[in-house]
C-alpha positions in Angstrom: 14.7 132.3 234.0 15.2 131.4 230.6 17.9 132.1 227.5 17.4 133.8 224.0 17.4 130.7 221.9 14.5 129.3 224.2 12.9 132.9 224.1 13.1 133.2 220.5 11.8 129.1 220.4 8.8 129.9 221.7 8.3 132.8 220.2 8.5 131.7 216.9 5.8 128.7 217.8 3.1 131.6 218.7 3.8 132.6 222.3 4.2 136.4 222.7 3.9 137.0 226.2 7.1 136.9 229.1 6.2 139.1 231.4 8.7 139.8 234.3 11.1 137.5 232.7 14.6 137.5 234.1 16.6 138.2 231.2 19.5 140.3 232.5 22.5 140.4 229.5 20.6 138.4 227.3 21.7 138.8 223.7 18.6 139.3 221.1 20.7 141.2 218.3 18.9 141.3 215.4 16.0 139.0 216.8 12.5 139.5 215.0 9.7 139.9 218.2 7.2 142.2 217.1 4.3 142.6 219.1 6.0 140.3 222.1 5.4 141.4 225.9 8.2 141.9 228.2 6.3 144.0 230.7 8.3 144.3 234.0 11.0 142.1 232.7 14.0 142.0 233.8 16.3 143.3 230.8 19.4 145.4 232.4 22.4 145.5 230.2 20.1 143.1 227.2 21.8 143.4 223.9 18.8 144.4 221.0 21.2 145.7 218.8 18.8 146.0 215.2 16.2 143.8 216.6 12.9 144.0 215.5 10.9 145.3 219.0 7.9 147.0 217.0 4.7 147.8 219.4 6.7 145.3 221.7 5.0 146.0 225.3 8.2 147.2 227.2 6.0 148.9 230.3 8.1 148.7 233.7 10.6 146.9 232.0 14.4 147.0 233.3 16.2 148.3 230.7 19.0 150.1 232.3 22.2 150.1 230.6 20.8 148.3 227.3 22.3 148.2 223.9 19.0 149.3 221.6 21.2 150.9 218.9 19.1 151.0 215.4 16.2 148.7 217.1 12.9 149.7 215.6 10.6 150.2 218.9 8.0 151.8 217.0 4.5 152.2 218.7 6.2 150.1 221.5 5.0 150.6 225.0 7.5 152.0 227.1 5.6 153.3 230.0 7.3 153.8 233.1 10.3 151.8 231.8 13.9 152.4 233.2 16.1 152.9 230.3 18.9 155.0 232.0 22.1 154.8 230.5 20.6 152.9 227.4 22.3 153.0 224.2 19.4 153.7 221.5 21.9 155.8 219.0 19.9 155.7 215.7 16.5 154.1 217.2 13.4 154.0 215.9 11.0 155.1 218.5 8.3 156.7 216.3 4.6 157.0 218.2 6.5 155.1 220.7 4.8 155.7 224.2 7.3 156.7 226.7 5.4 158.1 229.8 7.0 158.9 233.1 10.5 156.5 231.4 13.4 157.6 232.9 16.2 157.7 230.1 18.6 159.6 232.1 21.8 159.8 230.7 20.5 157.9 227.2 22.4 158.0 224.2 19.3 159.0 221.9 22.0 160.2 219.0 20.0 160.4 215.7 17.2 158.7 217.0 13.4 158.7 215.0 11.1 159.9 218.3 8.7 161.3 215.6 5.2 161.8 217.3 6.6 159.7 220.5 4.9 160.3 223.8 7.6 161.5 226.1 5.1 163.5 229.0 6.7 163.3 232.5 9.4 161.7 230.9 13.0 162.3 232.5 15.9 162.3 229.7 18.0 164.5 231.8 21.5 164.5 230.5 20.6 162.8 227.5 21.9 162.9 224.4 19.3 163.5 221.9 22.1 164.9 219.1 20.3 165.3 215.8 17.6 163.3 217.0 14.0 164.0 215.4 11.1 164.5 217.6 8.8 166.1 215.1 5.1 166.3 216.8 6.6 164.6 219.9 4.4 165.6 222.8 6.8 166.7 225.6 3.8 168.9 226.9 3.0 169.9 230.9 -0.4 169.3 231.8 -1.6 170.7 235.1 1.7 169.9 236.3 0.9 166.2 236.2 3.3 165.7 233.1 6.3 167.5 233.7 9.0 166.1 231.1 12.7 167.0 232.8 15.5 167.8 229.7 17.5 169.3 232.5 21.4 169.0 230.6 20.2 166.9 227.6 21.6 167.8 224.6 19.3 168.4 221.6 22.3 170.4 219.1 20.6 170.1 215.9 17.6 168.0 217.0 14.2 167.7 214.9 11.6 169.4 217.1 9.1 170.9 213.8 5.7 171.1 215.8 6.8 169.4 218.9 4.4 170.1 221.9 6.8 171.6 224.5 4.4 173.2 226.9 5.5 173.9 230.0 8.6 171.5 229.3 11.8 171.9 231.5 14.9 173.0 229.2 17.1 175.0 231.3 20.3 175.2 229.9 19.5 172.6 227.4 22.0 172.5 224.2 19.3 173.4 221.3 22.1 175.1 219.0 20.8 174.6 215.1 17.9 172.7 216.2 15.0 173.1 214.5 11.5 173.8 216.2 9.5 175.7 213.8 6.2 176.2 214.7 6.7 174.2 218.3 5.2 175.2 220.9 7.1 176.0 224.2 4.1 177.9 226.2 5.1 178.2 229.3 8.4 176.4 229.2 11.5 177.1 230.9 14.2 177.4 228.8 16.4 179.8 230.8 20.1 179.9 230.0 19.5 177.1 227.2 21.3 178.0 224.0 20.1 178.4 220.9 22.5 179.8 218.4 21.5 179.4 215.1 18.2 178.0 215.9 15.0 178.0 213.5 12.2 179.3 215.4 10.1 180.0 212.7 6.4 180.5 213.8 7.2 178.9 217.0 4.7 179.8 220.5 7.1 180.8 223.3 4.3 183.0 225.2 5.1 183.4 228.9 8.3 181.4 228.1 11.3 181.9 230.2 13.9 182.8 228.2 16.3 184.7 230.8 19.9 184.7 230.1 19.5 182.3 227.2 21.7 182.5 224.0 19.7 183.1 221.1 22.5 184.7 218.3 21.7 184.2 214.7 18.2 182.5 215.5 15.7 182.7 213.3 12.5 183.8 214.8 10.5 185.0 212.0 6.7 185.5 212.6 7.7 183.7 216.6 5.0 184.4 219.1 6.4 186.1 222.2 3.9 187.7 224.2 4.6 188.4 228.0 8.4 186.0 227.6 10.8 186.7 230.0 13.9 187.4 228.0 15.9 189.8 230.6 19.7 189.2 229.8 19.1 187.3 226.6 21.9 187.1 223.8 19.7 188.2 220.4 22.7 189.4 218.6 22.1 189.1 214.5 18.9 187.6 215.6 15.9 187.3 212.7 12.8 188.3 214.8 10.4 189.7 211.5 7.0 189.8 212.3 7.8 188.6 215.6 5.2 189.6 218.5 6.4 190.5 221.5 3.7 192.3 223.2 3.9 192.9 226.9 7.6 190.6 226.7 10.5 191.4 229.4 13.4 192.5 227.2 15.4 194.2 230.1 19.2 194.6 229.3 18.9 191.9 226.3 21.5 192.1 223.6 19.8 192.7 220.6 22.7 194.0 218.4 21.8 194.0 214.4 18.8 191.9 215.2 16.2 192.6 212.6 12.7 193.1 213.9 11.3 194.5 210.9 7.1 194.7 211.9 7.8 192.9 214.7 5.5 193.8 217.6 6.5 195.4 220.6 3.9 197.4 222.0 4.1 197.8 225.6 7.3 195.8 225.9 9.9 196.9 228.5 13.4 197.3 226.5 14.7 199.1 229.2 19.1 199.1 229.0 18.3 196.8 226.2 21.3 197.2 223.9 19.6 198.0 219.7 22.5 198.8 218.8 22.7 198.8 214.7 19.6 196.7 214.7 16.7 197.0 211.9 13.4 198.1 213.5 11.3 199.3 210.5 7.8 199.6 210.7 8.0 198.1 214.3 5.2 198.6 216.7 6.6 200.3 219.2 3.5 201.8 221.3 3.4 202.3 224.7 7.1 200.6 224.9 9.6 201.2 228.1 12.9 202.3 226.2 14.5 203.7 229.1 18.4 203.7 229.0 18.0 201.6 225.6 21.1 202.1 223.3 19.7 202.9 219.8 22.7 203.6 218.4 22.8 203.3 214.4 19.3 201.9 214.5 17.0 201.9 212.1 13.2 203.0 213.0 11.9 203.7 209.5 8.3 204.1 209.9 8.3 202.8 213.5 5.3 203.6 215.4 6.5 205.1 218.7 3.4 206.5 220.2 3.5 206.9 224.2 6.8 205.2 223.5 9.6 206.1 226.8 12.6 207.2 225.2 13.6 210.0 226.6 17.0 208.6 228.3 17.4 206.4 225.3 20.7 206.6 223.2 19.5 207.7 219.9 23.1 208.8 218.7 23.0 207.9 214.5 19.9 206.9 214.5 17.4 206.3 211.4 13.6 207.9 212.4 12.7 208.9 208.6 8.9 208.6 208.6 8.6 207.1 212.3 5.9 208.1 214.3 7.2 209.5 217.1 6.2 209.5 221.0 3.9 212.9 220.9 2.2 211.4 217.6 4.0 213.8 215.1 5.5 211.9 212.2 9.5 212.1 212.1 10.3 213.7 208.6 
């Protein structure tokens, strides 16, 4: 076992490695040790409070409980490490390599995860408030790589072009975050919440989405195809251009959601509640409208063919120059 100042001795004469080093509470705030190998080392409750940790090797390391506030850990190796409970508010973890890690219940406020490896990671209940994780890979492959955000809170995380496939995010907190053009194949993200949420070009095909709270999101040009959104809150939602081929929109609230040209051919909108919303030149063919409430809608120039709407509310609603179910155009 050995201190900081004989840690930081050595290192500074050349020697980089201290693998499985008992170095429980040791306080390296601020220290320089870039490149330096603590693999398996014992670090539970270690204070690295702005040190310098850059493409520090970090793999099975104990790092429950540690203070890593504002450490740069870029391209460190973190595989397999145990960070849970670690405090790594405003860290820099960027191309860090966090495989399999558990940072359960880590305080990842405003931390820079920006292309970090995070597969089968588990950062349940973590906070990961305003954090950036753009082109993080968080993807599932052949369930070998299953990264768990079960309870983490991402409210106004960073997630542009992050690699969600197959990722776990029920009932996650993703209100305001931004994950334009991420892609969530796959994922679940059932009864997660994401009010206000940019979703601009983002892949969510064969997402679930069931229950989840998506009011005021932006989902311009979002891929959607064969999502499970039954029970989903869209209200005031922005879904141009959307696709939603084949998607399972039973009973969702999609009151004054736009989905001007959004595709919808063959989706099942039965009891979906339109209400008000702005459907022009949707692609409506072949889509199950059963019970749907259409009230106030606006269908200009829809395209309805083979559409099921004959139980549909249609009370005040806008069909000028739709194409309507038998093929005639609405005049």
């Amino acid at each position: 076992m050995i201190n900081a100042n004989e840690l930081l001795k050595r290192y500074t004469a050349g020697e980089i490695q201290f693998r499985g080093e008992k170095l429980a509470g040791v306080n390296l705030t601020k220290a320089d040790l870039i490149g330096v190998d603590l693999e398996e080392a014992d670090l539970h409750s270690a204070l690295f409070v702005l040190a310098y940790l850059n493409r520090a090797k970090l793999s099975r390391a104990n790092l429950m409980a540690a203070r890593l506030s504002g450490a740069n850990m870029s391209q460190a190796e973190l595989i397999r490490a145990n960070l849970r409970d670690a405090d790594l508010h405003g860290a820099i973890l960027q191309g860090a390599d966090l495989r399999s890690a558990d940072l359960t219940l880590a305080n990842l406020l405003d931390a820079n995860l920006i292309d970090a490896d995070l597969r089968n990671t588990n950062l349940g209940g973590a906070n990961l408030t305003g954090a950036c994780l753009r082109g993080a890979n968080l993807r599932e492959e052949n369930r070998k790589y299953t990264t768990n955000l079960r309870g983490a809170t991402l409210r106004k995380a960073d997630l542009r072009g992050a690699n969600l496939t197959g990722a776990d995010l029920a009932r996650v907190d993703l209100r305001g975050a931004n994950l334009s053009e991420a892609t969530l194949r796959g994922a679940d993200l059932s009864g997660a919440d994401l009010s206000e949420a940019t979703l601009k070009g983002v892949t969510l095909t064969e997402a679930n989405l069931a229950q989840a709270v998506l009011r005021g999101a932006n989902l311009i040009n979002a891929k959607l195809e064969r999502t499970n959104l039954t029970d989903a809150d869209l209200a005031s939602a922005n879904l141009q251009g959307a696709t939603l081929a084949d998607a399972k929109l039973v009973r969702a609230h999609l009151a004054k959601a736009n989905l001007s040209r959004a595709r919808l051919n063959r989706a099942d909108l039965s009891r979906c509640n339109l209400w008000g919303a702005t459907c022009r030149e949707a692609n409506l063919i072949d889509t199950y409208l059963a019970r749907a409430i259409l009230t106030n809608a606006d269908l200009t120039h829809a395209n309805l063919v083979r559409a099921e709407m004959s139980s549909a509310n249609l009370t005040g609603v806008t069909l000028t120059g739709a194409t309507m179910p038998d093929g005639k155009v609405h005049e």
